[in-house]
DRENKEBA-926623 format. One record per residue (C-alpha): residue in three letters; residue number from 1; x negated, y, z. Coordinates in Angstrom, 1 decimal, decimal comma, m for minus. Example, Ala and Ser with C-alpha at 12.3 -4.5 7.8 and 13.67 -1.06 7.14 Angstrom:
% DRENKEBA-926623
<residuo->ALA; num->1; xx->m12,3; yy->m4,5; zz->7,8>
<residuo->SER; num->2; xx->m13,7; yy->m1,1; zz->7,1>
END
This chain:
% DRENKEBA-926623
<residuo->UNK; num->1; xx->0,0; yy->0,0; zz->0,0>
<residuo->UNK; num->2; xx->m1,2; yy->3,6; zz->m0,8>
<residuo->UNK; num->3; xx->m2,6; yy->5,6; zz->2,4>
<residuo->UNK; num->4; xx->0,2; yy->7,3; zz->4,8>
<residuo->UNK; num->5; xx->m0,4; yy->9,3; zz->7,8>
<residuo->UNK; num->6; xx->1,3; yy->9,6; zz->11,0>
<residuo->UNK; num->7; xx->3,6; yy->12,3; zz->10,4>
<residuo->UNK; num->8; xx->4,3; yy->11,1; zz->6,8>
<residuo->UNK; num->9; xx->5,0; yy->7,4; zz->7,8>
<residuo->UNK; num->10; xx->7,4; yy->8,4; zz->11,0>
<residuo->UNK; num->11; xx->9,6; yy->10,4; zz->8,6>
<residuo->UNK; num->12; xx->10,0; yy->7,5; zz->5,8>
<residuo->UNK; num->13; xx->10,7; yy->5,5; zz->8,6>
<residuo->UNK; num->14; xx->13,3; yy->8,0; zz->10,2>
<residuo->UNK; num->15; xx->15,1; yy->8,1; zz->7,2>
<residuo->UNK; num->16; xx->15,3; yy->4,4; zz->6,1>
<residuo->UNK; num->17; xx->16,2; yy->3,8; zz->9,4>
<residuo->UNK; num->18; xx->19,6; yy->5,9; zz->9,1>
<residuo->UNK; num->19; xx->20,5; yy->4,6; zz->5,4>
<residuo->UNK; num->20; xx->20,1; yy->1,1; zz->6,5>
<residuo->UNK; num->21; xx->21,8; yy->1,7; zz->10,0>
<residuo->UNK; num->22; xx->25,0; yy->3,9; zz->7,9>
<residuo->UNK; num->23; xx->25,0; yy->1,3; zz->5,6>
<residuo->UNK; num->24; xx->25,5; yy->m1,2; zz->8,1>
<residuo->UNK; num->25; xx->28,4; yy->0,6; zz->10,1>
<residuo->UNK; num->26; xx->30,1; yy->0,9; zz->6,3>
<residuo->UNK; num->27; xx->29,6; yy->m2,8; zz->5,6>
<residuo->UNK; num->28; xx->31,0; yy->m3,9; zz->9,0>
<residuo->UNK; num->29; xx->34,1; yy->m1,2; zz->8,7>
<residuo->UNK; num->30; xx->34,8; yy->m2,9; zz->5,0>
<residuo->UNK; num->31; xx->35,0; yy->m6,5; zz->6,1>
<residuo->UNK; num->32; xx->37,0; yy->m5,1; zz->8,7>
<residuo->UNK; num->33; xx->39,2; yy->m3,3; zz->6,2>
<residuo->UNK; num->34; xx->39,1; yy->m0,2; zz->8,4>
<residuo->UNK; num->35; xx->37,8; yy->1,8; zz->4,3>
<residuo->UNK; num->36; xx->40,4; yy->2,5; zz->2,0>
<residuo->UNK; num->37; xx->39,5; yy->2,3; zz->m1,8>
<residuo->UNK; num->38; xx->36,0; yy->0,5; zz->m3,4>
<residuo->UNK; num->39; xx->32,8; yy->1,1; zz->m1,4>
<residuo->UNK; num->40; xx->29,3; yy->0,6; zz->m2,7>
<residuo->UNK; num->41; xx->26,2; yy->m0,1; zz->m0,4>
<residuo->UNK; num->42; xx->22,8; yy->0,8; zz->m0,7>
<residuo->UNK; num->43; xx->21,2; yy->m1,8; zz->1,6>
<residuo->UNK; num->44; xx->18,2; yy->m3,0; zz->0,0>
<residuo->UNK; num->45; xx->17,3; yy->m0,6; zz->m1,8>
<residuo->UNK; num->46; xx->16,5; yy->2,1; zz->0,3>
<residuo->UNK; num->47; xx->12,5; yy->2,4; zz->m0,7>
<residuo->UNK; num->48; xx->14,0; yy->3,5; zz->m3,9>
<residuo->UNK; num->49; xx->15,8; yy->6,6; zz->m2,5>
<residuo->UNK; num->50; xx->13,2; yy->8,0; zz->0,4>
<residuo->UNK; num->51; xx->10,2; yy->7,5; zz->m2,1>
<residuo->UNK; num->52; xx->11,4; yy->9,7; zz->m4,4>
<residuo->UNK; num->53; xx->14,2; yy->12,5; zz->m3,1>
<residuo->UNK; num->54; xx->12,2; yy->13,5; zz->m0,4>
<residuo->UNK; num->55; xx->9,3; yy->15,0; zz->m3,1>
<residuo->UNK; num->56; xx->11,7; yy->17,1; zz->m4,4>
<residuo->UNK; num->57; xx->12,1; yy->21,1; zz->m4,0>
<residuo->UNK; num->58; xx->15,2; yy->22,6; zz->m2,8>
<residuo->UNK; num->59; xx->16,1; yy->23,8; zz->m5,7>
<residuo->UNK; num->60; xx->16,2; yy->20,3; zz->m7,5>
<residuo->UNK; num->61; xx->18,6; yy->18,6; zz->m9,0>
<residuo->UNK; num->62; xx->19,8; yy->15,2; zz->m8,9>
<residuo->UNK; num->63; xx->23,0; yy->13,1; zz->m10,0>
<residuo->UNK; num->64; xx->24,1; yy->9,7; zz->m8,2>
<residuo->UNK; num->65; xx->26,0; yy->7,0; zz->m8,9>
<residuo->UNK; num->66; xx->28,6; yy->5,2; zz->m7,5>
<residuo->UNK; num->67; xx->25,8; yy->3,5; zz->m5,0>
<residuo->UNK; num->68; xx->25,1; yy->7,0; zz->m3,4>
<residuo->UNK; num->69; xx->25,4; yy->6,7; zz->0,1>
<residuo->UNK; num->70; xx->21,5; yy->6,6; zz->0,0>
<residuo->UNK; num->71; xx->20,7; yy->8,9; zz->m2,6>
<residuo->UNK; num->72; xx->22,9; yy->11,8; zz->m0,2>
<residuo->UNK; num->73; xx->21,2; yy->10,8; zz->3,1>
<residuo->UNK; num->74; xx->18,0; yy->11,1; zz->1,9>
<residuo->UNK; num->75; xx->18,6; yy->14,8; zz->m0,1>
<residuo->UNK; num->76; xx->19,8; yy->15,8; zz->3,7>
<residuo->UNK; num->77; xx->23,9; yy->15,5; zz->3,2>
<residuo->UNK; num->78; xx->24,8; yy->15,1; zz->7,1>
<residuo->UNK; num->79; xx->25,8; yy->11,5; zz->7,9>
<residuo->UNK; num->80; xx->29,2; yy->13,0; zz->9,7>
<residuo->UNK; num->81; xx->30,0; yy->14,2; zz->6,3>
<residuo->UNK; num->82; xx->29,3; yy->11,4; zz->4,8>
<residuo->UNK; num->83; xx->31,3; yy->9,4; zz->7,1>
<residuo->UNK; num->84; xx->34,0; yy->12,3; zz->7,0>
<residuo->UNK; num->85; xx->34,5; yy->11,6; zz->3,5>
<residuo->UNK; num->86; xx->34,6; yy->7,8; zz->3,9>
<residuo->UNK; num->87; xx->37,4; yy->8,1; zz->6,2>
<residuo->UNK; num->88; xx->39,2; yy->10,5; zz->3,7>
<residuo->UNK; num->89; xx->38,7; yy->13,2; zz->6,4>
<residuo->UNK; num->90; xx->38,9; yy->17,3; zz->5,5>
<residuo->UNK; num->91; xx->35,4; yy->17,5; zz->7,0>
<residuo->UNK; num->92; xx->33,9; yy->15,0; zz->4,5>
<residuo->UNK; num->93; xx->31,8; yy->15,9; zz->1,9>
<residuo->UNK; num->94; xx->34,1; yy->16,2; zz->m0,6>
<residuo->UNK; num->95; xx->36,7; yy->17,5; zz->1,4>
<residuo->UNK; num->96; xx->38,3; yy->13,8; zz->1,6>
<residuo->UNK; num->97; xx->39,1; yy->13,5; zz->m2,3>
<residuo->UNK; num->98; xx->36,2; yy->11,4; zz->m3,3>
<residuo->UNK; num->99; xx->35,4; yy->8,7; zz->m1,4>
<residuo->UNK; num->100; xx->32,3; yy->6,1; zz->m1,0>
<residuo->UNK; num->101; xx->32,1; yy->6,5; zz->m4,6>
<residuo->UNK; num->102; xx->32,0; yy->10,5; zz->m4,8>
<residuo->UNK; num->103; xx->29,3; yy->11,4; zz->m2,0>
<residuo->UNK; num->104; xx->27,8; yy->14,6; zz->m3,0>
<residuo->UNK; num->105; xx->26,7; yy->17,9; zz->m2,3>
<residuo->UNK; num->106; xx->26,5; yy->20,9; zz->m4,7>
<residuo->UNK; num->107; xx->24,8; yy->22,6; zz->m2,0>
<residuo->UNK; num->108; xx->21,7; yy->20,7; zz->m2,1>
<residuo->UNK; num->109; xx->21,5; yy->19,9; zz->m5,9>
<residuo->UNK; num->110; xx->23,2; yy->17,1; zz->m6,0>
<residuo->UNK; num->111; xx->25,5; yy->17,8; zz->m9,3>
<residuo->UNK; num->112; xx->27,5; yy->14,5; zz->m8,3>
<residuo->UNK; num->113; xx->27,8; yy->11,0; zz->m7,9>
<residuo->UNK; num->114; xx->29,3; yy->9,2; zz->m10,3>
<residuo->UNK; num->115; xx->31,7; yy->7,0; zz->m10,3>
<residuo->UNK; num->116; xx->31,4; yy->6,4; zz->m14,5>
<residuo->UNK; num->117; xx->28,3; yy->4,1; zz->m15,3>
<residuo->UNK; num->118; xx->25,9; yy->6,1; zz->m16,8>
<residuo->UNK; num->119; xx->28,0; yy->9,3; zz->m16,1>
<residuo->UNK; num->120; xx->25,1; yy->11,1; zz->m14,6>
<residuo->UNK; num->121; xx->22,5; yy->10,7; zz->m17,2>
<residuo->UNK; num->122; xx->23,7; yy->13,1; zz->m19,5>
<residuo->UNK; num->123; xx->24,4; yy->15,7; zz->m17,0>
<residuo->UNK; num->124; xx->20,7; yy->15,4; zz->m15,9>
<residuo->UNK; num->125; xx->19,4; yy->16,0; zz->m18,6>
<residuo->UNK; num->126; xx->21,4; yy->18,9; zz->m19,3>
<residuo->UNK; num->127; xx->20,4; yy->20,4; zz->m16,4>
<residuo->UNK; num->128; xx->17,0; yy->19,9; zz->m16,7>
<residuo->UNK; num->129; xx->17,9; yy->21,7; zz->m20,2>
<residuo->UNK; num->130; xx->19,2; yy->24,4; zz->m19,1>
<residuo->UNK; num->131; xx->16,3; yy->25,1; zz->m16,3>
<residuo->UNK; num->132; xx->14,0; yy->24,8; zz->m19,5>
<residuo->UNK; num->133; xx->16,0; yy->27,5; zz->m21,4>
<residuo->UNK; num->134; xx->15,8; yy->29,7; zz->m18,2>
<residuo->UNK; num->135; xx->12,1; yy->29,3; zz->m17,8>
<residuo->UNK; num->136; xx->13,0; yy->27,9; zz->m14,3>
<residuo->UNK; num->137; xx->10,4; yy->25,9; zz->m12,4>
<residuo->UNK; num->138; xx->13,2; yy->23,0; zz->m11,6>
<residuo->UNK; num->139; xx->13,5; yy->19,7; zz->m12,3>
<residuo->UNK; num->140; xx->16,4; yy->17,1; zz->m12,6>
<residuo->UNK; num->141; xx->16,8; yy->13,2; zz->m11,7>
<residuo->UNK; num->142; xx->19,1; yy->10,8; zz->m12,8>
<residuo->UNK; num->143; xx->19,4; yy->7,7; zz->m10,5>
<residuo->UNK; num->144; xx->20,9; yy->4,6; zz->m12,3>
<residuo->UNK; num->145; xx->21,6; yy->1,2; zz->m12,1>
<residuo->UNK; num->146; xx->20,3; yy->m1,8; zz->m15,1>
<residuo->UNK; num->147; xx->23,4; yy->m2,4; zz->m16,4>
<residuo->UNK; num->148; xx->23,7; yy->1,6; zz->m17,5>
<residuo->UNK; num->149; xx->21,3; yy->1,2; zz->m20,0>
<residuo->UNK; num->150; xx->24,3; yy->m0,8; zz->m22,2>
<residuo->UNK; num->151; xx->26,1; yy->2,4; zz->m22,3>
<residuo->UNK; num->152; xx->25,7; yy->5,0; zz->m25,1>
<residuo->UNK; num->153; xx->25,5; yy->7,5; zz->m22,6>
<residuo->UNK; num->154; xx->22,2; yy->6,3; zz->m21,6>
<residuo->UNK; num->155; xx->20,6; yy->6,2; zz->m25,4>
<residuo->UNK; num->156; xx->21,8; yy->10,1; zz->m25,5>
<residuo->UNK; num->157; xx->20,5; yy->11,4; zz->m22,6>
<residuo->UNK; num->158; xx->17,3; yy->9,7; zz->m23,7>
<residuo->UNK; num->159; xx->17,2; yy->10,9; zz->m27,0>
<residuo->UNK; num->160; xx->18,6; yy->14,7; zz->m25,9>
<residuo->UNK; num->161; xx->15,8; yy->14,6; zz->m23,0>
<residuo->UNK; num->162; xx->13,1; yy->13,8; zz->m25,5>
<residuo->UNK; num->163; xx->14,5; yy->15,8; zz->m28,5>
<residuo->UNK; num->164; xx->14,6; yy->18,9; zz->m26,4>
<residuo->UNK; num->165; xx->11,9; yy->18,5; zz->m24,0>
<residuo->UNK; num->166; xx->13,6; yy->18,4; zz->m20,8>
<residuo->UNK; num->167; xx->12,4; yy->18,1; zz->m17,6>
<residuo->UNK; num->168; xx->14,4; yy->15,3; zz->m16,5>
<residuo->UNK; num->169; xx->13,4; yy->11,9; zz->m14,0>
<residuo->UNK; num->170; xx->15,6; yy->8,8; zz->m15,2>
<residuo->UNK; num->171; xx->14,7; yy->6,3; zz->m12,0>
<residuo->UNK; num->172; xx->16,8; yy->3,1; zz->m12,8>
<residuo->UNK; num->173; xx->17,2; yy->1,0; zz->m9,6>
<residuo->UNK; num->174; xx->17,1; yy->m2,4; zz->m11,5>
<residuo->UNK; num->175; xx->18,5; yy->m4,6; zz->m8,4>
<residuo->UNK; num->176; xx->18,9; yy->m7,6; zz->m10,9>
<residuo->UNK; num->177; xx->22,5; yy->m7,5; zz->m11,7>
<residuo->UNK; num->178; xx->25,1; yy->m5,1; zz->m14,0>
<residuo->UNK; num->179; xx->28,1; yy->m5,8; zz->m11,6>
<residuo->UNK; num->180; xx->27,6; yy->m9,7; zz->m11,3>
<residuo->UNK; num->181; xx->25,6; yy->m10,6; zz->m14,8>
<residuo->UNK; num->182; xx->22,1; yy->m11,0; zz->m14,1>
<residuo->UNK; num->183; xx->19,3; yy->m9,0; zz->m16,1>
<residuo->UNK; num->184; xx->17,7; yy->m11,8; zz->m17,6>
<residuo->UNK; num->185; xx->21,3; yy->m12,8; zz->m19,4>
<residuo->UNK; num->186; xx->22,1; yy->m9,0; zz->m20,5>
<residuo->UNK; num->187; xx->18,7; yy->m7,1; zz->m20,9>
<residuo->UNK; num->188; xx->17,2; yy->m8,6; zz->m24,4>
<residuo->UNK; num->189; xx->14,6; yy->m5,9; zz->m24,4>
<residuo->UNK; num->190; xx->12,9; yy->m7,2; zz->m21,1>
<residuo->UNK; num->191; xx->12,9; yy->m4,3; zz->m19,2>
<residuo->UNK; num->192; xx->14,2; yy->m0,4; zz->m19,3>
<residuo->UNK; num->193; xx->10,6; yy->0,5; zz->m19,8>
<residuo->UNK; num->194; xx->10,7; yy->m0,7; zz->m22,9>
<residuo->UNK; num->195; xx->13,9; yy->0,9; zz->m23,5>
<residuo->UNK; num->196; xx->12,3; yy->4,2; zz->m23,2>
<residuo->UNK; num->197; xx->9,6; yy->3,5; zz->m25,9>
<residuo->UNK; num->198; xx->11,8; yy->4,3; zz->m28,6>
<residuo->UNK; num->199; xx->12,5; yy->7,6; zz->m27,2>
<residuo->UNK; num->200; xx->8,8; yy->8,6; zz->m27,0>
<residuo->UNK; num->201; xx->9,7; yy->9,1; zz->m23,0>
<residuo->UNK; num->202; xx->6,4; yy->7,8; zz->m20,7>
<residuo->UNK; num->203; xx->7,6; yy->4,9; zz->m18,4>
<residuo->UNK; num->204; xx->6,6; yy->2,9; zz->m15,5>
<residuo->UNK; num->205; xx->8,4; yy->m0,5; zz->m13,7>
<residuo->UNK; num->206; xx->7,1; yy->m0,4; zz->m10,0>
<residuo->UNK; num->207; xx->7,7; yy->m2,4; zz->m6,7>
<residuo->UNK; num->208; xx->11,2; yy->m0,8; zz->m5,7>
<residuo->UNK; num->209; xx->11,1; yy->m2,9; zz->m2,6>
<residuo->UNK; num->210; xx->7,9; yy->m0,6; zz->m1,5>
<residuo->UNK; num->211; xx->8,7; yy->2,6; zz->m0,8>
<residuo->UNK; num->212; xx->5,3; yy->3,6; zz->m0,3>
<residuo->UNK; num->213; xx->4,4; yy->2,2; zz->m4,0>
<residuo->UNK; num->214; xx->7,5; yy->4,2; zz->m5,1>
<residuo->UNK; num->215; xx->6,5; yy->6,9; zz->m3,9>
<residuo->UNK; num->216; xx->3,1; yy->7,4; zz->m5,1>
<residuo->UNK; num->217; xx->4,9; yy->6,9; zz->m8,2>
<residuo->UNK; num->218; xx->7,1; yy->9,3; zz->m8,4>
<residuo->UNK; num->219; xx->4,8; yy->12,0; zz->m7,1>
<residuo->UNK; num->220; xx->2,3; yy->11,3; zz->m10,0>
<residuo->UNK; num->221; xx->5,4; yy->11,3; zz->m11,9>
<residuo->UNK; num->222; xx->6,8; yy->14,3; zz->m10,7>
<residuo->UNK; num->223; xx->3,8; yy->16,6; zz->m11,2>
<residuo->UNK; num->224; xx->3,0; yy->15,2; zz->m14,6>
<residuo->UNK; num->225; xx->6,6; yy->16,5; zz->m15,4>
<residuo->UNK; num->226; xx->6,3; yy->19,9; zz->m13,4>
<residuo->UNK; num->227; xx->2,7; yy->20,1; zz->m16,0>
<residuo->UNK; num->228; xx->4,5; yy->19,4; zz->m18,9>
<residuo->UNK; num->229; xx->7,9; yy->19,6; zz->m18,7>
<residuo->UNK; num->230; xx->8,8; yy->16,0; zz->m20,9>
<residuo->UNK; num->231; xx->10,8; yy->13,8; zz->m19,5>
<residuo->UNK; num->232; xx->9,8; yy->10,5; zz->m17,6>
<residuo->UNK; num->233; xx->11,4; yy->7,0; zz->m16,5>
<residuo->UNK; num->234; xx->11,0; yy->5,0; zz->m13,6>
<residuo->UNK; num->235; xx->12,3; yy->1,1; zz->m13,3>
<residuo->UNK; num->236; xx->12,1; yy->0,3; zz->m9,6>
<residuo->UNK; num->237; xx->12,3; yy->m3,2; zz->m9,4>
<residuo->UNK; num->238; xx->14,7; yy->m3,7; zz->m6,4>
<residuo->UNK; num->239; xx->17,7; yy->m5,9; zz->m5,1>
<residuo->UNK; num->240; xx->21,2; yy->m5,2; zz->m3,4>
<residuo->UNK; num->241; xx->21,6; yy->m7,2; zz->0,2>
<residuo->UNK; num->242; xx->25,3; yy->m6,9; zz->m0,3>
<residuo->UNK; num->243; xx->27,8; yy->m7,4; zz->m3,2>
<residuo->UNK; num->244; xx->28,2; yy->m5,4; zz->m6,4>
<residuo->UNK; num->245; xx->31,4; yy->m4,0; zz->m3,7>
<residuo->UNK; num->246; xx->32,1; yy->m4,4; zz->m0,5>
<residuo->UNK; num->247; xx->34,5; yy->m7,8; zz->m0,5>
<residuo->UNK; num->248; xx->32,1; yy->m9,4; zz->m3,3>
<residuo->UNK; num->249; xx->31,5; yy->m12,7; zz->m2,4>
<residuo->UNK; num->250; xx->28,0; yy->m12,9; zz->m4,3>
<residuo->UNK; num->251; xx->28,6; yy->m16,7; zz->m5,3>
<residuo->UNK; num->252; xx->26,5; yy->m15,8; zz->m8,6>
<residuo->UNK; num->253; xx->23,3; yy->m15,0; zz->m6,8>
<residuo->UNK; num->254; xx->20,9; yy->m18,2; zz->m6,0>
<residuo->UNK; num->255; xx->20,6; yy->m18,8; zz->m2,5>
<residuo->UNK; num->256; xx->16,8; yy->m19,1; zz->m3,0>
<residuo->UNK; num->257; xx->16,8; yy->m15,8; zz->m4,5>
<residuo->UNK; num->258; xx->18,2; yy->m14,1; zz->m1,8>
<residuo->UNK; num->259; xx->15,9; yy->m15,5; zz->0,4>
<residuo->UNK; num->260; xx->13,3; yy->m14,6; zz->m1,2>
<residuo->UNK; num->261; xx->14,1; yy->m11,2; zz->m1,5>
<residuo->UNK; num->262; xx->15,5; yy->m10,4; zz->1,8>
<residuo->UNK; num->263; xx->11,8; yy->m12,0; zz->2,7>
<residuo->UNK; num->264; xx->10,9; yy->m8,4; zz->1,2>
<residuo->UNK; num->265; xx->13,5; yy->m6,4; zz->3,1>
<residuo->UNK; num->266; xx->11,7; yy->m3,1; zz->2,4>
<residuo->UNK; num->267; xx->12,2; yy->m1,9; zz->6,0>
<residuo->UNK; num->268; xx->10,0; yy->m5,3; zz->7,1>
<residuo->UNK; num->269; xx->7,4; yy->m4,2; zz->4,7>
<residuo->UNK; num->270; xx->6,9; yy->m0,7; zz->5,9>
<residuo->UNK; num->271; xx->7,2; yy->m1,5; zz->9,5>
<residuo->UNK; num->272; xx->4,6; yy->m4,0; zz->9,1>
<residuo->UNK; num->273; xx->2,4; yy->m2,3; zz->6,9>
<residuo->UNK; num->274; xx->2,4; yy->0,6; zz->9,9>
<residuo->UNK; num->275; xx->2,7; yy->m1,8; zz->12,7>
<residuo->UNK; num->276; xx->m0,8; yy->m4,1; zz->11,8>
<residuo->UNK; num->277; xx->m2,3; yy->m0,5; zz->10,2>
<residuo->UNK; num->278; xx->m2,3; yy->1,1; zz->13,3>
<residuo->UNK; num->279; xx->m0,8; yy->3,9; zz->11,9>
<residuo->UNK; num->280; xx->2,9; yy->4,0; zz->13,9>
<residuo->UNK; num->281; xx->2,9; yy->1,3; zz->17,1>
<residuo->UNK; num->282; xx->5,5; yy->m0,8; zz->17,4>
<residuo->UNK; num->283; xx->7,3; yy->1,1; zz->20,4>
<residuo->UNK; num->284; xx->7,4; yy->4,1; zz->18,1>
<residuo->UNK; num->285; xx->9,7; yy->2,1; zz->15,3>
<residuo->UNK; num->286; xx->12,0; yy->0,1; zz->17,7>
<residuo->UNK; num->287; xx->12,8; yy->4,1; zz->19,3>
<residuo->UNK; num->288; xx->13,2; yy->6,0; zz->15,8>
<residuo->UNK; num->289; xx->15,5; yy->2,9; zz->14,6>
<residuo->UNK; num->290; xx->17,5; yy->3,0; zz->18,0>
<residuo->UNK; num->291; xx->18,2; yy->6,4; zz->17,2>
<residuo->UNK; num->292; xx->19,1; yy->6,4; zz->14,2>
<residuo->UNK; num->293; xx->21,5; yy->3,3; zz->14,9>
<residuo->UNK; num->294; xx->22,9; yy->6,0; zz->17,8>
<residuo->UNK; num->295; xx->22,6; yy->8,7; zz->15,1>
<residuo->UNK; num->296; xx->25,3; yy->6,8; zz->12,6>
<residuo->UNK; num->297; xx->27,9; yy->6,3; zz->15,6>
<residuo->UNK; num->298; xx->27,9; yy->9,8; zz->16,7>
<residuo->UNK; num->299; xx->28,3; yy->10,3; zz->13,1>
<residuo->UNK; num->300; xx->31,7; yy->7,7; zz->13,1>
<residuo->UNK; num->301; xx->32,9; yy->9,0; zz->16,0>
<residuo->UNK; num->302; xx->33,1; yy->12,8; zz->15,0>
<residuo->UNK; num->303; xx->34,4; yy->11,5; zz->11,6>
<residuo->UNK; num->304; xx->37,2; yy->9,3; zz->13,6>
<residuo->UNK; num->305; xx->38,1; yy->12,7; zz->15,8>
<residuo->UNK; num->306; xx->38,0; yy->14,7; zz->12,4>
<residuo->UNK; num->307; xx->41,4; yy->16,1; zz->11,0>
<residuo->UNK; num->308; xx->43,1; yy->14,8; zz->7,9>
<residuo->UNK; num->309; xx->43,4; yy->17,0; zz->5,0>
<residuo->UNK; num->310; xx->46,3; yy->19,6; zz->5,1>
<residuo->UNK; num->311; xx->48,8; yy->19,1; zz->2,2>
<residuo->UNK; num->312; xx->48,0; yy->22,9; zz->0,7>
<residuo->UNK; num->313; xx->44,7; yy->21,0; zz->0,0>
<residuo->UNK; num->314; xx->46,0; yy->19,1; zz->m2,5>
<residuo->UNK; num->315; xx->45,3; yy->21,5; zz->m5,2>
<residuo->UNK; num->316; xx->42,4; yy->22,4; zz->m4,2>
<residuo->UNK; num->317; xx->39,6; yy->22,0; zz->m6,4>
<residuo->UNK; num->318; xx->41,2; yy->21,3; zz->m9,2>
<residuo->UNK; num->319; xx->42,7; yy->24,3; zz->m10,7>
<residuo->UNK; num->320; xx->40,5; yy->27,2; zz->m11,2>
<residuo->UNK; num->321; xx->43,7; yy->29,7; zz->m9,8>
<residuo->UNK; num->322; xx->46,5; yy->29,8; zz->m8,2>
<residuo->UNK; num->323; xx->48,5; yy->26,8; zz->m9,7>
<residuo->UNK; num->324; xx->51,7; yy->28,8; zz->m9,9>
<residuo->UNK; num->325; xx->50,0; yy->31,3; zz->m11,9>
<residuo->UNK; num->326; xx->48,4; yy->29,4; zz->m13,9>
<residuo->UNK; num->327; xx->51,2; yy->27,5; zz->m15,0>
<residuo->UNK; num->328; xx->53,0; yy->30,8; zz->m15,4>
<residuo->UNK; num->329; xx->50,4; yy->32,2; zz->m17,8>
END
């Protein structure tokens, strides 16, 4: 693994502590059908999502996808918001409209989360277009799943990005499976790097299940961008602990398999890179991962005690006016 220090290391560690913890709590609520609607978790994938949001600037832009609980903790999204809008609460995210599957905030760059495969890719890259055509120093990232590359929305954002020079991060989270068809069946190419050859976009496939391998990635990755302002991809070779949706029994994945991936639970990785390193004593992680386990329920709680949505909200956000008025002109 690449070289961390102290300070470094105990913030990773913070904050895939509180995915995994969240995503735990939201795993345990579904089977206990106490979530309405589909819900999408990120466990097992979190090395993907704190090695690269963190390296971002403020001013950043990112879209999600459906799997975005992850992608919003780690960009800094409260997790009582994130909860909030779980419940269907006014004092989620999204004000209780969107759901597991619509965690975003505008407010820290995230553009959205999408519940449409591929949705975000195009919207990244026109972001990152449009910070070109302002002679902004900003970048944009698209996260995405393998089974997005089947979409034509994924060959246009490719071929826009590269046309026009965009400044735009495609990091596909390959965790082996579009829904429930494994990669080997439905990628003929052999990989999303080699997807991106066509395009004339630089690529890389790296150790998703590392986040400190991810990470070194993406900041090489980042700056080569900020230099040049072309567009780069990033296959991060990962794997979901839970179903394609919470309520998925996962009868398609081998049982070897998912031994010996959970074998490579990224959180055991980094703890024990740290732990025989020397670099963060055991003590240290059992107290940050307590806390943020105490973290997520505080987080449940205020979300429980939250206030539902007044019924004047239903029209928010989704006319530009006054309805009346507008229906009137």
């Amino acid at each position: 693994m690449p070289a961390i220090d102290h300070a470094e290391a105990t913030r990773l560690w913070r904050l895939m502590c509180r995915i995994r913890r969240f995503e735990d709590r939201v795993h345990a609520d579904a089977e206990a059908d106490r979530l309405e609607g589909y819900v999408h978790t990120y466990a097992g994938q979190e090395a993907v999502a704190a090695g690269v949001i963190p390296l971002l600037r403020a001013n950043d832009w990112l879209t999600s996808t459906y799997r975005n609980h992850g992608h919003a903790i780690a960009r800094g999204v409260p997790l009582d918001a994130i909860a909030g809008e779980l419940l269907g609460k006014a004092t989620g995210v999204s004000g209780g409209k969107g759901g597991s599957m619509h965690v975003a905030d505008q407010a820290l760059g995230m553009i959205g989360a999408m519940g449409i495969v591929a949705g975000g890719l195009p919207i990244a890259a026109g972001a990152a277009f449009a910070a070109r055509y302002r002679s902004e120093d900003r970048v944009a990232v698209a996260f995405f799943g393998d089974g997005a590359v089947h979409q034509g929305a994924f060959h246009e954002a490719l071929t826009f990005a590269s046309l026009f020079t965009c400044p735009v991060l495609f990091v596909c989270e390959n965790n082996l499976y579009a829904e429930t068809t494994a990669v080997d069946y439905h990628l003929l190419a052999g990989s999303v790097v080699a997807m991106a050859e066509p395009y004339r976009i630089a690529a890389r496939r790296v150790d998703g299940m590392d986040v400190l391998v991810v990470r070194a990635a993406a900041a090489e990755t980042l700056e080569e961008m900020r230099r040049d302002g072309r567009p780069r991809l990033i296959e991060a070779m990962t794997y979901r602990f839970n179903g394609q949706y919470e309520g998925d029994t996962q009868t398609y994945k081998p049982p070897e398999e998912v031994a010996r991936y959970r074998a490579r639970d990224p959180l055991g990785l980094f703890r024990a890179h740290l732990s025989s390193g020397g670099i963060v004593d055991e003590r240290t992680l059992d107290a940050i991962d307590d806390e943020a386990a105490g973290e997520v329920a505080s987080a449940f709680v205020a979300a429980d005690a939250a206030p539902w949505p007044v019924a004047a909200a239903v029209t928010a956000d989704v006319y530009t006016g006054d309805p009346v008025e507008a229906e009137r002109s």
